[in-house]
DRENDREN-178168 format. One line per 10 residues: number of its first residue (from 1); their letters; for each residue x, y, z of C-alpha. Coordinates in Angstrom, 1 decimal. Layout:
NUM) A) X,Y,Z ~ ...
***
This chain:
1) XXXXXXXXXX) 6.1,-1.8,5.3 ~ 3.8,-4.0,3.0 ~ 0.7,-3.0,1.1 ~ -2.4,-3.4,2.8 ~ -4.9,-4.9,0.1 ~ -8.3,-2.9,-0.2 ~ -10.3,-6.2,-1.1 ~ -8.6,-6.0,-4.3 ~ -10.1,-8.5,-6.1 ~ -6.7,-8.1,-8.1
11) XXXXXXXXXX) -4.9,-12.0,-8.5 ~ -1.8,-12.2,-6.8 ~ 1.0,-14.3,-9.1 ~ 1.8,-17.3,-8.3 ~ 5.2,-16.5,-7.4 ~ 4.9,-15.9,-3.9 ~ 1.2,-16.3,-2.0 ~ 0.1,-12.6,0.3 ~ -1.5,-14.4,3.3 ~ -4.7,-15.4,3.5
21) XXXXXXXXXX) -7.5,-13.0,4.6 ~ -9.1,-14.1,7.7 ~ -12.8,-15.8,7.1 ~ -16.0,-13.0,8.3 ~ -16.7,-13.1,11.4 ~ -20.3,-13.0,12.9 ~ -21.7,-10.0,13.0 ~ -21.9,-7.9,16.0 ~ -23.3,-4.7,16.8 ~ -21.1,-2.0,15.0
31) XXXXXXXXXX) -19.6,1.4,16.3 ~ -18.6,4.5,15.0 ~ -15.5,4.7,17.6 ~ -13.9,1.8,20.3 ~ -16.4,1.8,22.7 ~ -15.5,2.8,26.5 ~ -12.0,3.4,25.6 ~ -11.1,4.6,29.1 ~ -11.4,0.8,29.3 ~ -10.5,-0.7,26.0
41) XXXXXXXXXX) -7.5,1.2,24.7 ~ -6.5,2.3,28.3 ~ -6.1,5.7,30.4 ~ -3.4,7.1,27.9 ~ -5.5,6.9,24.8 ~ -6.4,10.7,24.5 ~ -2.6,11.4,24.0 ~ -1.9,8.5,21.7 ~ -0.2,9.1,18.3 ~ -1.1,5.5,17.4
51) XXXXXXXXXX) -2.8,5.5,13.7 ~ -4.0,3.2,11.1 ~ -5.0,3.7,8.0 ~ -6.7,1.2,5.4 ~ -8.2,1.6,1.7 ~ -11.8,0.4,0.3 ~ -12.8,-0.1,-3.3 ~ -15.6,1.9,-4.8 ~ -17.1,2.6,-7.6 ~ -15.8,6.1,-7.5
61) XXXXXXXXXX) -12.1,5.4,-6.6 ~ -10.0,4.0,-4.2 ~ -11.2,5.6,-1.0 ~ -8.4,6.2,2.0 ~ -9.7,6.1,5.7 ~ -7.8,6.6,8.5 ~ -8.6,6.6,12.6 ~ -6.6,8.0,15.3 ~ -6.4,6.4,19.0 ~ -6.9,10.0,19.9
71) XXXXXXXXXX) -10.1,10.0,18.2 ~ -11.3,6.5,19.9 ~ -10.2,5.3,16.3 ~ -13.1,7.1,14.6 ~ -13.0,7.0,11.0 ~ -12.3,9.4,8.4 ~ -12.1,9.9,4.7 ~ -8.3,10.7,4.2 ~ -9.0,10.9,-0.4 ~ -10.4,9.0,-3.2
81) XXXXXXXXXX) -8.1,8.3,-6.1 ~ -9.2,7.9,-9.6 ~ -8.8,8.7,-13.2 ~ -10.9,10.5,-15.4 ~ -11.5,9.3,-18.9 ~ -11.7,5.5,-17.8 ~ -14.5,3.1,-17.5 ~ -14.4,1.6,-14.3 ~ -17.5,0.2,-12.4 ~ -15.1,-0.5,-9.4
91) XXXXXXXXXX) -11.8,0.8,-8.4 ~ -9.6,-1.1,-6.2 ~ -5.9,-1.2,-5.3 ~ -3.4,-1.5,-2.6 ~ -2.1,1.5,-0.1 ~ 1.3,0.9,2.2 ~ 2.1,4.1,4.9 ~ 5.9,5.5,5.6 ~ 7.2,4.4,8.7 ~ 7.3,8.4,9.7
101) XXXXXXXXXX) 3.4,8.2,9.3 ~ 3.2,11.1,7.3 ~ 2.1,9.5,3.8 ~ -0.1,6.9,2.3 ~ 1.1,5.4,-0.5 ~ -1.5,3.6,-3.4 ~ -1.4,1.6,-6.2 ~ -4.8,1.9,-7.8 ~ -7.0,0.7,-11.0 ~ -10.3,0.1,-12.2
111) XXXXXXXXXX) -10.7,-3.7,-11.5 ~ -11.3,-5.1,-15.0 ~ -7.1,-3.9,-15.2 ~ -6.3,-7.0,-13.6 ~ -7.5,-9.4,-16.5 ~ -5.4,-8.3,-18.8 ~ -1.2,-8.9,-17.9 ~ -0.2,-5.4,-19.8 ~ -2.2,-3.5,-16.9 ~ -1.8,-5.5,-14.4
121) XXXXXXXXXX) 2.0,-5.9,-14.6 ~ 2.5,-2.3,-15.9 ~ -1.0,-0.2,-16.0 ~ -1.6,0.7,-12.3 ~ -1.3,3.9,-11.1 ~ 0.4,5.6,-8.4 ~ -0.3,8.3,-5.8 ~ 0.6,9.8,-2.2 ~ -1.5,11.0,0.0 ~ -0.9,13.2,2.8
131) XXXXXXXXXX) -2.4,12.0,5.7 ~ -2.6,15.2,7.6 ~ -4.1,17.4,5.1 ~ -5.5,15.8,2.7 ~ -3.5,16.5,-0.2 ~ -2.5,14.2,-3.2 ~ 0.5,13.7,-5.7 ~ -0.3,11.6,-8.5 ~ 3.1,9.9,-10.0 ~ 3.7,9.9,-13.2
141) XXXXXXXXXX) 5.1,5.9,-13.1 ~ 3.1,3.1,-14.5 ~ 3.4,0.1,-12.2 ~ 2.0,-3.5,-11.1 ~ -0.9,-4.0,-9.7 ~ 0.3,-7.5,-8.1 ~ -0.4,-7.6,-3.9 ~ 3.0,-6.2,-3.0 ~ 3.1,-3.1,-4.4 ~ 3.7,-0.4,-3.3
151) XXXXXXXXXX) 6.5,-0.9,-0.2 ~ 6.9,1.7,2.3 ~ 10.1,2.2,4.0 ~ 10.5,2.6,7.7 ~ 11.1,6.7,7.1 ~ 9.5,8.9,4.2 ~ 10.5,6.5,1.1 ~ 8.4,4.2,-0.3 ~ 9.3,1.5,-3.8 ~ 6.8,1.2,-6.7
161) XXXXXXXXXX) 7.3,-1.8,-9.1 ~ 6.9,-2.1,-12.7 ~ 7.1,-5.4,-14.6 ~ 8.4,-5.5,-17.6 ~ 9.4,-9.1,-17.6 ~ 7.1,-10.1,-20.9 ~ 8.6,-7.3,-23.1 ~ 11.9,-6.5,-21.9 ~ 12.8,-8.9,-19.3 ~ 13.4,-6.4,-16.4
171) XXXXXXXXXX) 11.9,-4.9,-13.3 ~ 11.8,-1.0,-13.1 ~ 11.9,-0.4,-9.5 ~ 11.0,3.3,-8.3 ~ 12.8,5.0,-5.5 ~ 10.2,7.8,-4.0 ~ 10.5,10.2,-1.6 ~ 7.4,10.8,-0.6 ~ 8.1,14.5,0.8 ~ 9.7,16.1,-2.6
181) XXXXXXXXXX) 7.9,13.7,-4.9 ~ 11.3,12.8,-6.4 ~ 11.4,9.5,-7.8 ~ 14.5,7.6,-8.9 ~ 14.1,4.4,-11.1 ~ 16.5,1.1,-11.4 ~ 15.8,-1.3,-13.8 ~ 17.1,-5.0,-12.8 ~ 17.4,-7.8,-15.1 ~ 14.6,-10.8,-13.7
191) XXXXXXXXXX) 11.6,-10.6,-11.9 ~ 11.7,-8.8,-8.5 ~ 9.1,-9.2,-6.3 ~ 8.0,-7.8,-2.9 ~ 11.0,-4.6,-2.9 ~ 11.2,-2.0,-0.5 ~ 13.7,0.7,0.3 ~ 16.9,-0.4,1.9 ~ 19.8,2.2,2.7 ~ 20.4,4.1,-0.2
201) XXXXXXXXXX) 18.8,1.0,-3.1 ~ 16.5,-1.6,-2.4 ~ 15.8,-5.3,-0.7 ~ 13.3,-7.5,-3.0 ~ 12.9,-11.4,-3.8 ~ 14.7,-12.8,-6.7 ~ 13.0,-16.2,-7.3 ~ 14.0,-18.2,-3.9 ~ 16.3,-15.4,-3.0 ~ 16.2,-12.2,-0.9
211) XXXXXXXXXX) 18.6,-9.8,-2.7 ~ 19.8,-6.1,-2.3 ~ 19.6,-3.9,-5.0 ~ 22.2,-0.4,-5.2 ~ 20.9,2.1,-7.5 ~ 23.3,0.9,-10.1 ~ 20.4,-2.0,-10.7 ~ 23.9,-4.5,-9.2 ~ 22.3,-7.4,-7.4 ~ 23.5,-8.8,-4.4
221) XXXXXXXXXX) 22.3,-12.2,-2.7 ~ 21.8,-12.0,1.3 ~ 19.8,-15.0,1.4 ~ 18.7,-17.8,-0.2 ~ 15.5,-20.0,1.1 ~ 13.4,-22.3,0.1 ~ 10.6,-20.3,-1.4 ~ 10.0,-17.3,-3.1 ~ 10.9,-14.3,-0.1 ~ 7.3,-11.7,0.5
231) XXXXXXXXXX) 6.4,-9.7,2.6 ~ 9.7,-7.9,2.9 ~ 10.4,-5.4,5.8 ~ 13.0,-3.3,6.8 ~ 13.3,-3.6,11.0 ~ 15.2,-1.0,13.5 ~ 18.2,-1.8,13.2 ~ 18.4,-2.8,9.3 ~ 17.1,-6.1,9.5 ~ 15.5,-7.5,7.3
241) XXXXXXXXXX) 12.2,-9.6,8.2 ~ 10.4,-11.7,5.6 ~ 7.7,-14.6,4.8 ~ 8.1,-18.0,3.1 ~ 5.2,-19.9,2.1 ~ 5.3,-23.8,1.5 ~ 2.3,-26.1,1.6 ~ 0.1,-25.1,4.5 ~ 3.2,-23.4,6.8 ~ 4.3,-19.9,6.8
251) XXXXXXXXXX) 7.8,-18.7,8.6 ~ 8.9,-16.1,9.4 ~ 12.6,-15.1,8.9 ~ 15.4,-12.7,9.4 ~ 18.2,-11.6,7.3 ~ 21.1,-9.1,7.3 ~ 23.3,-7.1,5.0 ~ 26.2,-8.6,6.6 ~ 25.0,-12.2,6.6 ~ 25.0,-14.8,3.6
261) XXXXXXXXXX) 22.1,-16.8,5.4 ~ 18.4,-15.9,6.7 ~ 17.6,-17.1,11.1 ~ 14.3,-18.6,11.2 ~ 12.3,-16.9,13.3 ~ 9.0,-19.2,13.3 ~ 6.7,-20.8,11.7 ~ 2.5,-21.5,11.8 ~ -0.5,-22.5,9.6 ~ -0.4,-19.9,6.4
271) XXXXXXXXXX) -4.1,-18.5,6.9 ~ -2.8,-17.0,10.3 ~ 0.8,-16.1,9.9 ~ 2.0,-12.4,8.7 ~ 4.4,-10.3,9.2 ~ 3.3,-6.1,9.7 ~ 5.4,-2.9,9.6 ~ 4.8,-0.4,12.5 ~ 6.2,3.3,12.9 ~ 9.9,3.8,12.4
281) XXXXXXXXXX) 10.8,0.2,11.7 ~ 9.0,-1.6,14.2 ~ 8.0,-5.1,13.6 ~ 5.1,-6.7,14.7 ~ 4.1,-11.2,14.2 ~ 0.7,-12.6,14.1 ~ 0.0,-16.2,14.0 ~ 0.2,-19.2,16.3 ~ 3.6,-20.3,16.7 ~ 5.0,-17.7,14.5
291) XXXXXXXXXX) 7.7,-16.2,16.6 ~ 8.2,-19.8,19.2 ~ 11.8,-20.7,17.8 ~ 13.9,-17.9,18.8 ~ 14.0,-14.7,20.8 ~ 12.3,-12.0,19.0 ~ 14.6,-9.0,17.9 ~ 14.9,-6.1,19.3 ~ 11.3,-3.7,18.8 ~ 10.1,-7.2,16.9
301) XXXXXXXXXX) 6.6,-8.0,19.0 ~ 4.2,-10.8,18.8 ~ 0.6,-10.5,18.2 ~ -2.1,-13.2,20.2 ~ -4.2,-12.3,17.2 ~ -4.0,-14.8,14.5 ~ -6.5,-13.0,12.4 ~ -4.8,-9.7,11.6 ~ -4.9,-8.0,8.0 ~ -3.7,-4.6,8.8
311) XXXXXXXXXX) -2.4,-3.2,11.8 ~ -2.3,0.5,13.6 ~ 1.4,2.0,14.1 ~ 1.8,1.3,17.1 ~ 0.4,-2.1,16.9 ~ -3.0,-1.2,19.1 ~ -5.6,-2.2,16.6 ~ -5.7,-4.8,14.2 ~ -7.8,-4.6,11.9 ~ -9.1,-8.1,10.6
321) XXXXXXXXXX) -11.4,-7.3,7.7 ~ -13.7,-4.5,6.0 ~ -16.4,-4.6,4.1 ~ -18.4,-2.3,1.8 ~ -22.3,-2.3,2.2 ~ -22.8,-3.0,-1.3 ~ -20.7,-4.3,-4.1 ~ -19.8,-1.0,-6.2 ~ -21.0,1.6,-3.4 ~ -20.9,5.0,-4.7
331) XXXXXXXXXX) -19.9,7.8,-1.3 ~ -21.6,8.3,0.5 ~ -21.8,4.9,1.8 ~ -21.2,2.2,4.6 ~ -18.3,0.2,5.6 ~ -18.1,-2.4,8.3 ~ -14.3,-2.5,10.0 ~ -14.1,-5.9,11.9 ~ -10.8,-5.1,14.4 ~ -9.4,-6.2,17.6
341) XXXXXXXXXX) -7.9,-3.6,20.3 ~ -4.7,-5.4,21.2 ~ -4.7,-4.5,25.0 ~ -7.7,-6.5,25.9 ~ -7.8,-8.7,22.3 ~ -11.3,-8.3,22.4 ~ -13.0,-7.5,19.2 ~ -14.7,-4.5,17.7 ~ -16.5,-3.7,15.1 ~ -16.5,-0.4,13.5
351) XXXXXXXXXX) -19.5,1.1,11.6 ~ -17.6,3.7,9.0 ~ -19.2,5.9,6.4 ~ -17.1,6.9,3.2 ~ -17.9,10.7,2.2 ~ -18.1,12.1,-1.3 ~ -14.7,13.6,-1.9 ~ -14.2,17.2,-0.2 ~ -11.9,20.1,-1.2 ~ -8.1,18.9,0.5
361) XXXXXXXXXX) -6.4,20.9,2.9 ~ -3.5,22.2,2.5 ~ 0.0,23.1,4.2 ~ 0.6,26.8,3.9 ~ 3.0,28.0,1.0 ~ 2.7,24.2,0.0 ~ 1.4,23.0,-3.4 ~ -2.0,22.4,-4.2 ~ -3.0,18.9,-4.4 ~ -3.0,18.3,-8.8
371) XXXXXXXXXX) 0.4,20.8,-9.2 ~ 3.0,19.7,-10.9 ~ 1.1,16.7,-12.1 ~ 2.9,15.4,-15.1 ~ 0.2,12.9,-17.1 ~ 1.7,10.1,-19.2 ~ 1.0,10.4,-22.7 ~ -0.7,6.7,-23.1 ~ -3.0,6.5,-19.6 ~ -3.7,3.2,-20.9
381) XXXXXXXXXX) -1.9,0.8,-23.3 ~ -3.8,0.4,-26.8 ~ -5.9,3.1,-25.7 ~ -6.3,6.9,-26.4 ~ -8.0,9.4,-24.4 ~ -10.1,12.1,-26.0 ~ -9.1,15.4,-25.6 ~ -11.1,18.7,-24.2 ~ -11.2,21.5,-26.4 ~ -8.8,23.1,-24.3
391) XXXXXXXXXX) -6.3,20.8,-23.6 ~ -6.1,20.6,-27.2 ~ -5.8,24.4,-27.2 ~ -2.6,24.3,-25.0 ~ -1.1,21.6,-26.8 ~ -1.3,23.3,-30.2 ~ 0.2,26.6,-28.3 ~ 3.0,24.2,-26.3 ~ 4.2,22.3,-29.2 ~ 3.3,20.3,-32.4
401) XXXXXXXXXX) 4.4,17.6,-31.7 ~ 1.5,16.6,-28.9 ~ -0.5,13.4,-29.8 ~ -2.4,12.4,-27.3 ~ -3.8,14.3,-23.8 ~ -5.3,12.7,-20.6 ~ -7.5,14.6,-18.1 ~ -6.8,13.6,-14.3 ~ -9.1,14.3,-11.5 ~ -8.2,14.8,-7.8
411) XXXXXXXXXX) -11.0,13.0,-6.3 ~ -9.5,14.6,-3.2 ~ -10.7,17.6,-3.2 ~ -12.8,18.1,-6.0 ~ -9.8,19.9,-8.9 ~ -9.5,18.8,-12.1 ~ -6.6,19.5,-13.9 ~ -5.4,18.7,-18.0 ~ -2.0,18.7,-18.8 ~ -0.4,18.3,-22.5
421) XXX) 1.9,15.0,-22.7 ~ 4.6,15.4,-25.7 ~ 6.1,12.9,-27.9
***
C-alpha cells in the first residue's frame, strides 16, 4: 500500500513524480457524516468494516483521522505525532495502513526538514499507530521524508526508507512488523525508491527497474521499463502493480516474481491516473483509460473517479482532497474532506474537527503507548537537545558514557516519556 500524503508540502525527488493532487473543487455545503446513507452508501452500510484513514498537518503534529462506513464515515482523531525539543511551526508527513487494517503507519517532521537534504533523506521520523485503540510506537529508525515513504504491505508489515546515497551510497530499508514492533534492516547498494514488503524481503525501483530485494540486501531485476517504477503494490496473488510516469501519460503495470518483463495494464493523462492499495492485497485504478488495455486481474477494480487521492479499504470512499481551515491550525480546529461515495460517485464533503490529543486506549495486558521507546541519541543531525534535570539524573546513574538525551512526547495521549541514549 502507498503513503497517503498529508498536504506535505515536502518535495518529492525528481526521480519518480507521486501523481498529481486533484485541483479544489467548489465548495459545497459540508457534513459531519455521508448524508442519507441508507441511500448513499447502501442498505448494508451499518455492518460495513470498510475504513479509511488520512493524516493532516498541524502545527501541533501530524494528526491521524479515521472514519468508519459503520459510522456513516464520521470522523475521528485516531493520534497526533510529534517531538518534543524541536521548533516546528507545522508538522507534516506521510501515513500508509497494513493491508490487515490494524495499523497506520507515519513518516513525520516539522516542515522546514524538508529544505535541507540531511533530513529530508534521513531525518524523518517514524511511528505506528493503532487504529483501534489509539496507541502509538515510535521507531527508533531515521528515515526519508520523500512521498513514498512509508509502504504498507498487504498484511501487518510495512518498509521505511532511509537514504544514505550522499554519504554512503546505500539505501537502509526497514522491515517492520507492525504487531511486535520488530524491525529488520537491509542496506542495498544504489538508490531504492518506492519499496514495500514482498515475501520474506522487499520489491522497490532501482532507477528504470522494478527489483526484489531478499534480506541478504541481493538484488534481483523482475522488470525493466521505461521510467523510474512508483507507486509499488503488492496484489492477491503476489503481483506486483506499479506506475510509470513519462511526459503527460501515466500506466499502469504488472509484474511477477516469475516473469523477466512487466504487462501493461493502461495508461491516461498523469493528473488523473493512480494506483491504490485496499485490504488484504486488493487493488483498486483510477483514471480515464487507466485499466482499457487488458483484463484487469483478479480483485484488481477500476474506479470512474479520476480525482482520487486516498481511498477507503474497501474502495467505497475516495477521498479527493482535505484541507485545514487555517494554515498552521493548532486542535482544536476544522478540516474540510472533499470525497466521493463510489456507489453512486456523487460527491461529498465532510466537515471534520481535529481534537487536542486525548489519553490512548489501550489493549488489556498490552503496553502503554511511549514503552519501550528507545530515543536516538542525535534527534536531529548537527543538533543537540537539552537535557531535563532528570534525564540527566538517570543517565549519570545508567552509565558515563551518555552524551546527549532527547525527550519524546506521545501527543496521543497526553505521556511524556525521557529515555537516556548511550554512546
Amino acid at each position: 500500500m502507498t503513503a497517503s500524503v498529508a498536504l506535505s508540502l515536502l518535495a518529492a525527488p525528481a526521480a519518480a513524480d507521486p501523481p498529481t493532487p486533484p485541483p479544489a473543487a467548489k465548495a459545497r455545503p459540508a457534513s459531519a457524516t455521508v448524508p442519507d446513507p441508507d441511500r448513499r452508501l447502501g442498505k448494508q452500510w451499518r455492518t460495513s468494516t470498510d475504513d479509511v484513514v488520512i493524516a493532516v498537518p498541524g502545527a501541533t503534529g501530524l494528526h491521524i483521522l479515521a472514519a468508519r462506513e459503520r459510522d456513516a464515515y464520521r470522523w475521528r482523531t485516531a493520534a497526533t505525532l510529534a517531538v518534543d525539543g524541536i521548533q516546528a511551526d507545522l508538522w507534516t508527513g506521510q501515513i500508509c495502513v497494513t493491508g490487515d487494517r490494524h495499523t497506520a503507519v507515519a513518516v513525520f517532521a516539522p516542515r522546514h526538514f524538508a529544505n535541507k537534504p540531511a533530513t529530508f533523506d534521513r531525518g524523518g521520523f517514524a511511528a505506528t499507530v493503532d487504529l483501534l485503540t489509539g496507541a502509538v510506537r515510535h521507531l527508533e529508525q531515521r528515515v526519508s521524508l520523500a512521498y513514498f515513504n512509508p509502504g504498507c504491505g498487504r498484511a501487518g508489515t510495512a518498509v521505511l526508507t532511509t537514504d544514505n546515497t550522499e554519504t554512503d551510497g546505500r539505501t537502509v530499508l526497514h522491515l517492520l512488523d507492525t504487531s511486535s514492533g520488530a524491525v529488520r534492516s537491509t542496506a542495498v547498494h544504489g538508490q531504492l525508491t518506492s519499496a514495500v514488503p514482498h515475501g520474506s524481503g522487499f520489491v522497490a525501483a532501482h532507477g528504470h527497474r522494478l527489483v526484489e530485494v531478499d534480506g541478504s540486501a541481493r538484488v534481483r531485476t523482475l522488470a525493466s521499463v521505461d521510467a523510474v517504477p512508483h507507486t509499488i503494490l503488492v496484489d492477491r496473488r503476489d503481483g506486483i502493480g506499479f506506475l510509470t510516469t513519462g511526459g503527460d501519460t501515466t500506466s499502469v503495470w504488472r509484474a511477477t516474481a516469475t516473469s523477466d518483463k512487466a504487462a501493461r495494464i493502461g495508461a491516461g493523462p498523469r493528473s488523473t491516473v493512480n494506483l491504490l492499495g485496499g485490504a488484504g492485497g486488493d487493488v483498486f485504478v483510477a483514471g480515464a483509460g487507466a485499466g482499457a488495455e487488458a483484463v484487469l486481474p483478479h480483485r484488481w477494480t477500476a474506479l470512474r473517479d479520476t480525482s482520487v487521492a486516498a481511498l477507503s479499504a474497501q474502495g467505497r470512499l475516495a477521498i479527493r482532497r482535505s484541507q485545514p481551515a487555517a494554515a498552521a491550525p493548532v486542535p482544536p480546529f476544522d478540516v474540510r474532506i472533499e470525497a466521493a461515495t463510489v456507489v453512486d460517485g456523487r460527491p461529498v464533503e465532510f466537515a471534520a474537527v481535529v481534537d487536542p490529543p486525548t489519553r490512548a486506549r489501550t489493549p488489556s495486558g498490552g503496553p502503554a503507548a511511549g514503552d519501550g521507546l528507545r530515543v536516538l541519541a542525535d534527534p536531529l543531525p548537527g543538533r543537540t537537545t537539552p537535557r531535563s534535570r532528570s534525564a540527566r539524573a538517570r543517565c549519570r546513574a545508567t552509565t558515563r558514557s551518555c552524551r546527549r538525551t532527547s525527550r519524546v512526547r506521545h501527543r496521543s495521549n497526553g505521556r511524556s516519556t525521557s529515555r537516556c541514549a548511550e554512546r
